[in-house]
C-alpha positions as CSV (number, residue, x, y, z in Angstrom):
1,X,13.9,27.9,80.2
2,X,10.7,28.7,78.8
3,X,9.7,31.7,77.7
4,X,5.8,32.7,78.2
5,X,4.1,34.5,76.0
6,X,1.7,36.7,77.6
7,X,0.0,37.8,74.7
8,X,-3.5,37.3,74.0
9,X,-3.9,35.2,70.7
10,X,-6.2,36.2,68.6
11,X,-6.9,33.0,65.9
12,X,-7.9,35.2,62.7
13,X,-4.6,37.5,63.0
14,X,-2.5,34.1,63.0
15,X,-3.4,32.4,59.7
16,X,-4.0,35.7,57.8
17,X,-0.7,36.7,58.2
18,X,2.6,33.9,59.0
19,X,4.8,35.1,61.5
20,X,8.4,35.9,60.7
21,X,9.7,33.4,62.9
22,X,7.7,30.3,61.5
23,X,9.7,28.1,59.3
24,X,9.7,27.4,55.4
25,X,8.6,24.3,55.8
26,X,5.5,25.0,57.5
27,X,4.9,27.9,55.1
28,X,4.4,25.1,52.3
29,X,2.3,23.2,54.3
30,X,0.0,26.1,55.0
31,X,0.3,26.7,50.9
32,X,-0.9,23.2,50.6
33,X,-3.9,23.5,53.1
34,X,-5.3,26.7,51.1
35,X,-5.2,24.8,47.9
36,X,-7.4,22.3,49.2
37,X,-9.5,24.6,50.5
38,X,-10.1,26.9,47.5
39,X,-10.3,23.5,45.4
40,X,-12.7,22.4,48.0
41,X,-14.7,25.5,47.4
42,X,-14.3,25.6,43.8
43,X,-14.6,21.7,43.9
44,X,-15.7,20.4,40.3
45,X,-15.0,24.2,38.2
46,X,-11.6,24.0,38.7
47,X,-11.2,20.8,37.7
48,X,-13.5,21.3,34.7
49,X,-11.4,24.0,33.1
50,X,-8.1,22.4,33.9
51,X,-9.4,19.6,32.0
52,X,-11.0,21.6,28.9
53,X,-7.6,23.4,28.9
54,X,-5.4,20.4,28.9
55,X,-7.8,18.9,25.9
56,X,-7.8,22.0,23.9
57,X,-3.6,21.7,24.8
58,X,-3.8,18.1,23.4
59,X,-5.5,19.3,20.1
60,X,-3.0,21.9,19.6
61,X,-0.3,19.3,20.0
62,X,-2.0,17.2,17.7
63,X,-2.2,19.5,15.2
64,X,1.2,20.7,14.9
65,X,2.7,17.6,14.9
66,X,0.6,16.4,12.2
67,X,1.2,19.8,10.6
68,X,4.7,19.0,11.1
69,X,4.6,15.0,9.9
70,X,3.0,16.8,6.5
71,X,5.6,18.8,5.8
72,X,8.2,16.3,6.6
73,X,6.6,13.3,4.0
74,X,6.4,16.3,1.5
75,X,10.3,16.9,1.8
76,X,11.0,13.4,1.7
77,X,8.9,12.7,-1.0
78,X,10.4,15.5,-3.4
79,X,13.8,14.3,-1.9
80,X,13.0,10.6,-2.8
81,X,11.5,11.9,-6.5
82,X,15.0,13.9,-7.3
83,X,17.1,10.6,-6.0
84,X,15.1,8.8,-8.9
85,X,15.4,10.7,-11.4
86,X,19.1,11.0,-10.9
87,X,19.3,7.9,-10.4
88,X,17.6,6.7,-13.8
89,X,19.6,9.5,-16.0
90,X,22.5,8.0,-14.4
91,X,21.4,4.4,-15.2
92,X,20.1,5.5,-18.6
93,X,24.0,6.9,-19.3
94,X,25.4,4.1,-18.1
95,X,23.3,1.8,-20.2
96,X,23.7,4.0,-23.3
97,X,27.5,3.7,-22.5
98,X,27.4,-0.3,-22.5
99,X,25.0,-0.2,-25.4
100,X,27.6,1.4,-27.3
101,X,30.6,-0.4,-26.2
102,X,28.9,-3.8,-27.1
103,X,28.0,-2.5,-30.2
104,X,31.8,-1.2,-30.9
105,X,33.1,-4.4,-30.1
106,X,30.3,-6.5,-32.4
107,X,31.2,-3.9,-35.1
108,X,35.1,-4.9,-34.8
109,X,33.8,-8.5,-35.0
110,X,32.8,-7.9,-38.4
111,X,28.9,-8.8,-36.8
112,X,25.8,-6.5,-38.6
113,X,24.4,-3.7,-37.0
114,X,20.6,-4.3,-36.4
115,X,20.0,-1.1,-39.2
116,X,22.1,-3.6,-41.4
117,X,19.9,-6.7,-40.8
118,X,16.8,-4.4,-41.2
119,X,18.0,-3.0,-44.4
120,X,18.9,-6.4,-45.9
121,X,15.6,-7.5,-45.0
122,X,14.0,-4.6,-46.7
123,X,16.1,-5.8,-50.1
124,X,15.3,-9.3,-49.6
125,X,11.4,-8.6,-49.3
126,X,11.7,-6.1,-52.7
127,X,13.7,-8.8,-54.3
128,X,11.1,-11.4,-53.6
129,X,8.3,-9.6,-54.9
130,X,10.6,-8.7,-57.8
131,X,10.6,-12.4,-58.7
132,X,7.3,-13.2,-58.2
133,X,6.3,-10.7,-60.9
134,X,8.5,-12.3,-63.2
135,X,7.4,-16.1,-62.5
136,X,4.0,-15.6,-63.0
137,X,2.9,-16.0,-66.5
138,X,1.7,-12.9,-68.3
139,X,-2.4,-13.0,-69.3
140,X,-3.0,-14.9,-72.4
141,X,-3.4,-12.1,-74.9
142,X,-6.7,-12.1,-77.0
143,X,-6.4,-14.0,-80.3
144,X,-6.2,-11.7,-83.3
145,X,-8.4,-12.8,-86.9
146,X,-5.6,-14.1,-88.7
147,X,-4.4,-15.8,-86.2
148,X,-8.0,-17.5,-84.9
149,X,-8.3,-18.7,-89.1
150,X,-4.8,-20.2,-89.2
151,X,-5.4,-22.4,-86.1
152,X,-8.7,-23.2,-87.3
153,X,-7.3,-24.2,-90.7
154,X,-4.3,-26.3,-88.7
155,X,-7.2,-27.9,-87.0
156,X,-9.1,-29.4,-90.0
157,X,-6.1,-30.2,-91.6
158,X,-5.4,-32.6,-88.6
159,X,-8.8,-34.0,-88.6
160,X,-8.9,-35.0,-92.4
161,X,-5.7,-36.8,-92.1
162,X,-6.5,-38.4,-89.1
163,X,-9.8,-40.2,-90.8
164,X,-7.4,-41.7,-94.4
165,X,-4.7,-43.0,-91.8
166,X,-7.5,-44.8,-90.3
167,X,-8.5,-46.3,-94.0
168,X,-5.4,-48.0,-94.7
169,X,-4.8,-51.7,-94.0
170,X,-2.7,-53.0,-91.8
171,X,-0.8,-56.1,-92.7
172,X,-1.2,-59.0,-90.6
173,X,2.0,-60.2,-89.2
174,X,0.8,-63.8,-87.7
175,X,0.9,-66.5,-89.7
176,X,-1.9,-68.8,-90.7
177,X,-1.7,-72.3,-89.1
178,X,-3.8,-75.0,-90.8
């Protein structure tokens, strides 16, 4: 049956020190009632620097991970530059390659090289201006003296015949009707 216990309880020994024989589960539930009690008598404190230590947690956070974000679009952005330039020196090989396959192929086609078009053109151009040179006529060269009195002479002479070839009659060809 029951047991009685026949001791005098004294309230302030019992919650300031758990019995060995009370169970785990009430142990907790004692835990839980002083927490609400010192946060009851700490009240708004408590909650204050829980708060200013969870932001200053949050800006920490932040921090690294954009710390960490930097570092990361740094690699990828030197990773990204490398990839190009391989990529063009590869692209500029392989279009140097083709270049000079085409040109291989137009050569055995008997087709001119562009140096060959530009050097023909270069001729062309010198042989134009060549030509022009020779076409146009050179300036008329200053009469000399002997020259200026012979013309002169060869000029009256025509004038004096023309004037006696004028003088002589010219036969009438019609004839006279009556």
């Amino acid at each position: 049956m029951a047991k009685s216990n026949n001791t005098p309880r004294n309230p302030s020994s019992a919650s300031a020190t758990p019995d060995n024989s009370t169970p785990p589960a009430q142990h907790v539930w004692l835990a839980g009632l002083g927490a609400m009690a010192k946060a009851q008598e700490q009240g708004s404190k408590a909650i204050e620097a829980l708060l200013s230590d969870g932001l200053a947690f949050q800006r920490k956070s932040q921090a690294e991970a954009q710390q960490r974000l930097h570092e990361a679009t740094e690699r990828l952005s030197h990773l990204a530059s490398d990839f190009g330039q391989q990529a063009t020196g590869r692209v500029d090989k392989l279009e140097h390659l083709f270049e000079d396959r085409v040109a291989k192929a137009l050569h055995r086609l008997g087709m001119p090289s562009l140096l060959d078009i530009q050097m023909l053109s270069d001729r062309v151009a010198q042989l134009e201006s060549q030509l022009a040179a020779l076409k146009t006529p050179p300036a008329p060269a200053k009469k000399t003296p002997a020259k200026a009195a012979a013309h002169t002479t060869a000029k009256t002479a025509a004038q004096t015949a023309a004037p006696s070839a004028a003088k002589t009659p010219v036969k009438n060809t019609r004839s006279k009707s009556a």
